[in-house]
matplotlib code that plots the C-alpha trace (Angstrom):
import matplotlib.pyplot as plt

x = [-30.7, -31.0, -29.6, -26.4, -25.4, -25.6, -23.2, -21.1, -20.5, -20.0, -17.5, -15.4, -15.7, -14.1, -11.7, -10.1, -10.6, -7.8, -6.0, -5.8, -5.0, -1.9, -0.5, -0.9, 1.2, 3.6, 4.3, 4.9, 7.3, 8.9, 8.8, 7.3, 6.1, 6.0, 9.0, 8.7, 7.7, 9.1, 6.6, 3.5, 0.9, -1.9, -0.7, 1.7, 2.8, 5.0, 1.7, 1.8, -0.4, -1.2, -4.6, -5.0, -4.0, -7.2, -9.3, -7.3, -8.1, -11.8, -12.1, -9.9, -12.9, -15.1, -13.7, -13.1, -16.9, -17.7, -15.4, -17.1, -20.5, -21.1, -21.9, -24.9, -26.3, -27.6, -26.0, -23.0, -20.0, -17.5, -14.2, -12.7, -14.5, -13.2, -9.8, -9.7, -11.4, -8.5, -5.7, -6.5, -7.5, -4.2, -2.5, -3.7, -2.7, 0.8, 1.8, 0.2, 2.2, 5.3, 4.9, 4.3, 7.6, 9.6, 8.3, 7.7, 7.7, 4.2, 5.0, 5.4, 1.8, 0.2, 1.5, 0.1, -3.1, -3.2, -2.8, -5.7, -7.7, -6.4, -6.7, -10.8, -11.1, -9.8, -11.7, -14.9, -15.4, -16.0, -18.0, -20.6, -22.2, -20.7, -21.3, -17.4, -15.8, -12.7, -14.1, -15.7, -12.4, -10.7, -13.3, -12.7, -9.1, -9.9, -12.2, -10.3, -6.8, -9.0, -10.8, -7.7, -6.5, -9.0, -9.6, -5.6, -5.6, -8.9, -6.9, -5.8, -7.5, -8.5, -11.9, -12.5, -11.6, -12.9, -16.1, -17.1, -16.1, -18.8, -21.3, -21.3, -20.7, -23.8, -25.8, -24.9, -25.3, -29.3, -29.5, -27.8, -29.8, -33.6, -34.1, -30.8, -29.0, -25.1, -24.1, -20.5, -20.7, -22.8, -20.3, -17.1, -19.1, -19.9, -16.9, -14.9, -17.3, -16.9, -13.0, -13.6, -16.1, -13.7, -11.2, -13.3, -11.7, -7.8, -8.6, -11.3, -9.9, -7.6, -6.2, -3.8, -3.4, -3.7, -5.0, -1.8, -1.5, -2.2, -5.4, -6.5, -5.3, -7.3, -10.2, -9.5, -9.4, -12.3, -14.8, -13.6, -15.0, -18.4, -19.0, -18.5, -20.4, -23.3, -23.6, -21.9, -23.8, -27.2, -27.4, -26.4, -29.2, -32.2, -31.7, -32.5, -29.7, -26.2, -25.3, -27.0, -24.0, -22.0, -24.8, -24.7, -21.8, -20.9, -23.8, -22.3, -18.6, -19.9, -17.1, -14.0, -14.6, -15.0, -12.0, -10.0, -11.2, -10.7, -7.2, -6.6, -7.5, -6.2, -2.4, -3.2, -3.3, -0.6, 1.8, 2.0, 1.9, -2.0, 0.5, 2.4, 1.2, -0.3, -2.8, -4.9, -8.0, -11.4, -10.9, -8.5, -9.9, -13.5, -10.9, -9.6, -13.3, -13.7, -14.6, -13.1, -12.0, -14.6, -16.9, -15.3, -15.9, -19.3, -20.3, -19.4, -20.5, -23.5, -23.3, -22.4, -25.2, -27.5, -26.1, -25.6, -28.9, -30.5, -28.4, -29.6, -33.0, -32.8, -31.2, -33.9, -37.1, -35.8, -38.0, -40.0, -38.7, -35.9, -36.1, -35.8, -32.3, -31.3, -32.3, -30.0, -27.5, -28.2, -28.0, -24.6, -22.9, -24.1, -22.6, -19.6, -19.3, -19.7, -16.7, -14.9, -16.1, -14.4, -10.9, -10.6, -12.0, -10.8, -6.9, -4.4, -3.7, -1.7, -3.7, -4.8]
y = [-0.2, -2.6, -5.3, -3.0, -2.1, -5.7, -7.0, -4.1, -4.8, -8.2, -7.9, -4.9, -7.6, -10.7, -8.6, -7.0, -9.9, -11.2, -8.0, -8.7, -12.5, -11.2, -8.8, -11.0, -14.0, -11.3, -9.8, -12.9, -13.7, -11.2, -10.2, -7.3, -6.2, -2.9, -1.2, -0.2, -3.1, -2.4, 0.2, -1.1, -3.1, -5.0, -7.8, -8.5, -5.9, -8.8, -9.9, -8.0, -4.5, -4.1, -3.9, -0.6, -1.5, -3.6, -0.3, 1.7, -0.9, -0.7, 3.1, 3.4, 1.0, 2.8, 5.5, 3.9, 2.1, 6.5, 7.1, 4.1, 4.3, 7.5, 9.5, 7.0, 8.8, 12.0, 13.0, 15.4, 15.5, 18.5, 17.9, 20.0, 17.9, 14.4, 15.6, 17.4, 13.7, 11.5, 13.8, 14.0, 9.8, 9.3, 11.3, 9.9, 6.3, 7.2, 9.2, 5.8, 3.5, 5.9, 5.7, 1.8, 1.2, 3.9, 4.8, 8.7, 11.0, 12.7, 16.5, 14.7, 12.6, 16.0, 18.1, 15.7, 15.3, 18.9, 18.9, 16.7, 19.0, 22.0, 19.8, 19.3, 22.8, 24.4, 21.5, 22.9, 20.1, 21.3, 22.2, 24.7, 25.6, 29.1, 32.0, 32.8, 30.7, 31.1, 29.6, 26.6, 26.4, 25.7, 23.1, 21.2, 21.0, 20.3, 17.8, 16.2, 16.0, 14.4, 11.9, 10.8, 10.5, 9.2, 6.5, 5.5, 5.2, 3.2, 0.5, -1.3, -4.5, -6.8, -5.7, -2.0, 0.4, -1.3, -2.2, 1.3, 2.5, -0.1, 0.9, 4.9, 4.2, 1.6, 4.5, 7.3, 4.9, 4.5, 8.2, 8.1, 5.3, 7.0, 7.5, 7.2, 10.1, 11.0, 8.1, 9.4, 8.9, 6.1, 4.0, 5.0, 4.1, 0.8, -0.1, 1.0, -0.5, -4.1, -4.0, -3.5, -6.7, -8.6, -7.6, -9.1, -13.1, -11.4, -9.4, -11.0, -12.3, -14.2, -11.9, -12.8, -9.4, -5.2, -2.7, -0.5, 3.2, 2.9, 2.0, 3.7, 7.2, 6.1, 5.6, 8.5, 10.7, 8.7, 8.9, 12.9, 13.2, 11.3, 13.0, 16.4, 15.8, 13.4, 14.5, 17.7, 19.6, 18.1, 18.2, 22.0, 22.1, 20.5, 21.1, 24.2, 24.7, 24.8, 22.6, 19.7, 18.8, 18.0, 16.3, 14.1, 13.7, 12.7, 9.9, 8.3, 8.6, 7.5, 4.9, 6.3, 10.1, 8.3, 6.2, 9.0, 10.9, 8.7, 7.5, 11.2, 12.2, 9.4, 9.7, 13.3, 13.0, 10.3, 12.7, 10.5, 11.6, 10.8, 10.2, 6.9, 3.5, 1.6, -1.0, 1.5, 1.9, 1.5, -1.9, -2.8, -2.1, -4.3, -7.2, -6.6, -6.8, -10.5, -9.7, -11.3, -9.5, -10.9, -9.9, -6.8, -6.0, -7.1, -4.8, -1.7, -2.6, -3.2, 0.2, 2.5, 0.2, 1.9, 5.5, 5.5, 4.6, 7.3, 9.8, 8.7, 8.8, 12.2, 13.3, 11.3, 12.2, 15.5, 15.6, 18.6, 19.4, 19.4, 17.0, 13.9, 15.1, 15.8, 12.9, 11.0, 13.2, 12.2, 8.8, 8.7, 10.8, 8.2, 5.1, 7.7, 7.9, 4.5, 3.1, 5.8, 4.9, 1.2, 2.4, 3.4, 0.9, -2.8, -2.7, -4.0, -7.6, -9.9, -10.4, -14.6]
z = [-11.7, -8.8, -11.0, -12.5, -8.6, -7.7, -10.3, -9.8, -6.3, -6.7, -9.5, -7.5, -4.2, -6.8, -7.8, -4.7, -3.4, -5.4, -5.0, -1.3, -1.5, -3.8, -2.0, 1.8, -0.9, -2.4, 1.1, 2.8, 0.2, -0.2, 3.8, 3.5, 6.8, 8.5, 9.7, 12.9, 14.6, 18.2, 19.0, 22.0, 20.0, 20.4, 18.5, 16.1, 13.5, 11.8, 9.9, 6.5, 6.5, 2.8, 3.4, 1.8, -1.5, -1.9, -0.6, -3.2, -5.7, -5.3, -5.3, -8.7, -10.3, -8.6, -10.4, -14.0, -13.4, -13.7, -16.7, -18.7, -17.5, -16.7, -20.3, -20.2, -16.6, -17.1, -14.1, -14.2, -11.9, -11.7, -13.6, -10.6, -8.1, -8.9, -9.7, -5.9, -5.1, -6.4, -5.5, -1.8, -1.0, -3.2, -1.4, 1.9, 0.5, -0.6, 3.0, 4.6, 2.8, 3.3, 7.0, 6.8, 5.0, 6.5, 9.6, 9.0, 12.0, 13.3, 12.0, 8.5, 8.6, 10.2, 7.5, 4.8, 6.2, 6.4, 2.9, 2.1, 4.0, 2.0, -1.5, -0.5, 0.3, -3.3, -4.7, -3.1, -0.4, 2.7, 5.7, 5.2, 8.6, 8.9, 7.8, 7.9, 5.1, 7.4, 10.2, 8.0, 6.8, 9.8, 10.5, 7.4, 7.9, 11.9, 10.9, 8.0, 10.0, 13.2, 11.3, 9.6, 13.2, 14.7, 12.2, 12.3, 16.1, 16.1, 14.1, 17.3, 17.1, 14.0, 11.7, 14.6, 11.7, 9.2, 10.3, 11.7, 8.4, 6.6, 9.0, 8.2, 4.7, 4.4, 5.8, 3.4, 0.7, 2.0, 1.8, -1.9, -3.2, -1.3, -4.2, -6.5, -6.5, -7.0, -9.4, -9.5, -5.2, -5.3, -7.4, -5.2, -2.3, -4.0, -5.4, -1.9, 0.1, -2.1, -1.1, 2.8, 3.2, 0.9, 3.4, 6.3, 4.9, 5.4, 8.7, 10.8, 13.9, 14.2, 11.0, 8.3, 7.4, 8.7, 6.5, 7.6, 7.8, 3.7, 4.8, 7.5, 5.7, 2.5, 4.8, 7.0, 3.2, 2.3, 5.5, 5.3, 1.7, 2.5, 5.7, 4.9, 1.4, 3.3, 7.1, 8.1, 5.0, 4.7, 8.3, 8.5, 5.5, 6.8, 10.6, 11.8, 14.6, 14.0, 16.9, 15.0, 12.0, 15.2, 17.0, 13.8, 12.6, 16.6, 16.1, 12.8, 14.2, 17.6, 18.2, 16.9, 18.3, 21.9, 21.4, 20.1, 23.5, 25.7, 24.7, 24.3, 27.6, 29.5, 28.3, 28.6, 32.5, 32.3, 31.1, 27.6, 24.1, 22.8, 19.4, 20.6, 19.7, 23.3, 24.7, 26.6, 24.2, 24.4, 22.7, 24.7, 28.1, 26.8, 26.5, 29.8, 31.2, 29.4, 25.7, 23.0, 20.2, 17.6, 20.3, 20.8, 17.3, 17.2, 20.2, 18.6, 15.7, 17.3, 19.2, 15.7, 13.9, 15.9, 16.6, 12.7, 11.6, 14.1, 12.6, 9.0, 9.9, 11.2, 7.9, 5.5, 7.9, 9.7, 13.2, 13.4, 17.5, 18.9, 21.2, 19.3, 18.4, 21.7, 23.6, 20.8, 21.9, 25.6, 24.8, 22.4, 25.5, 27.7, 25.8, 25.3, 28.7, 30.0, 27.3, 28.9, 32.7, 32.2, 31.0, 34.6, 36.2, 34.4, 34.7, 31.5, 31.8, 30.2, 26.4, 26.5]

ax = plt.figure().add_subplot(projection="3d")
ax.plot(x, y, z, "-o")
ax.set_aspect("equal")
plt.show()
């Protein structure tokens, strides 16, 4: 089995790799770039961003990898399931490529992410901590629309998104493969996770290429799915407190909930739209303190590694107190609150 997952991966990563080094030599071409390219940015948005196509590549073998092999697994997956599955990320991918090319308004990406959120719940993903199917309801589309969000906004700087997104998927895949479990989730994860790190040679610093909204909404779709399947239910399952989902859900998201916050809060108090594109993130403010971006990247990557793999553990050897839990809790509030602490005190600066 060991051997199959192995050559799978490595095929899926040849062949988005390809995928990816096409469309970066089609768009610059052909000029294909995004089109609103006035708007506050880290760097330039005049570099190609059809990053997403390569992630959308890699789940559609993950899927065909299921259809092909998977009458040989005697594992079963829901008809209703994987059809809710593949309209909701292709829906995601098609409103994100729609915004890249023609620069959609914010009511319009809301509305469709509020779709995806309503595709999930007829499909029968969702969060089940509730007792009130409403009330779970409203989470899941809370949850589904803010990830989405939160993931699109932490796109700021070359290899963020992507790499917090390898992170929490490389831990659900440990809990999938302890033991092997889930084939149908085990190869999307795979294959999706083959066309991120194949995106690492077209987006690592200094990049050649953005994933794009088309990406980060396929990944926003995406890291909804897992989570809600992965961490928001198994934790509601074997925890005994309701408070705990959050407590890890806020562990494996660590990075992009506190960057989301923070930028949220801050224009917030500025008077500004948390919605409009600006150099005031997290990410930003660790360059402004002397960081480069590759090291940037690295630190919170470094950061999620960690808060990821506690909230992992937690889920593969529940603790039998409480207090393991919450001094994890403690400590991901604390690292919260210090990224937060130096947006107010390093000041914007001209980027070197």
């Amino acid at each position: 089995m060991t051997l199959y997952f192995s050559i799978f991966f490595l095929s899926v990563f040849c062949l988005t790799m390809g995928v990816h080094a096409f469309f970066l030599s089609r768009s610059q071409r052909q000029n294909i770039k995004k089109h609103n390219i006035t708007g506050e940015r880290w760097a330039s948005q005049r570099k190609p961003m059809l990053g997403g196509v390569g992630f959308f590549a890699g789940f559609a073998i993950g899927v065909l990898g299921w259809i092909i092999f998977g009458s040989r697994s005697a594992q079963t997956v829901d008809g209703q399931l994987v059809a809710g599955i593949l309209a909701a990320v292709s829906l995601a991918f098609v409103m994100g490529l729609i915004d890249d090319v023609f620069n959609t308004s914010p009511m319009f990406k809301f509305a469709m992410q509020f779709a995806v959120g309503a595709i999930l719940i007829v499909c029968g993903i969702y969060i089940q901590i509730f007792d009130n199917q409403w009330l779970n309801y409203a989470l899941t589309l809370f949850w589904v629309v803010g990830i989405m969000n939160s993931l699109n906004m932490l796109d700021n700087m070359d290899s963020v998104t992507n790499t917090m997104c390898v992170i929490v998927l490389a831990g659900i895949l440990v809990m999938l493969l302890s033991p092997v479990r889930d084939m149908f989730f085990v190869l999307l994860i795979l294959s999706t996770l083959a066309s991120m790190i194949a995106f690492y040679k077209f987006n690592w610093h200094p990049s050649k290429m953005y994933m794009g909204d088309n990406g980060s909404q396929f990944l926003g779709a995406f890291m909804a799915i897992m989570s809600i399947r992965y961490l928001w239910n198994p934790a509601a399952a074997e925890l005994s407190n309701p408070v705990y989902p959050f407590l890890i859900v806020y562990l494996a998201f660590l990075i992009p909930i506190t960057d989301t916050a923070t930028v949220t809060i801050n224009r917030l108090m500025r008077g500004q739209s948390p919605f409009v594109g600006g150099t005031d993130h997290t990410t930003h403010h660790l360059s402004y303190r002397g960081l480069s971006d590759r090291q940037v990247v690295c630190l919170l990557g470094a950061i999620n590694i960690v808060s990821t793999s506690v909230a992992v553990w937690f889920l593969l050897m529940p603790p039998k107190q409480a207090w393991p839990l919450w001094v994890a809790g403690c400590a991901a509030v604390v690292v919260s609150g210090l990224l937060y602490a130096n947006t107010k005190v390093t000041k914007p600066k001209q980027k070197k």
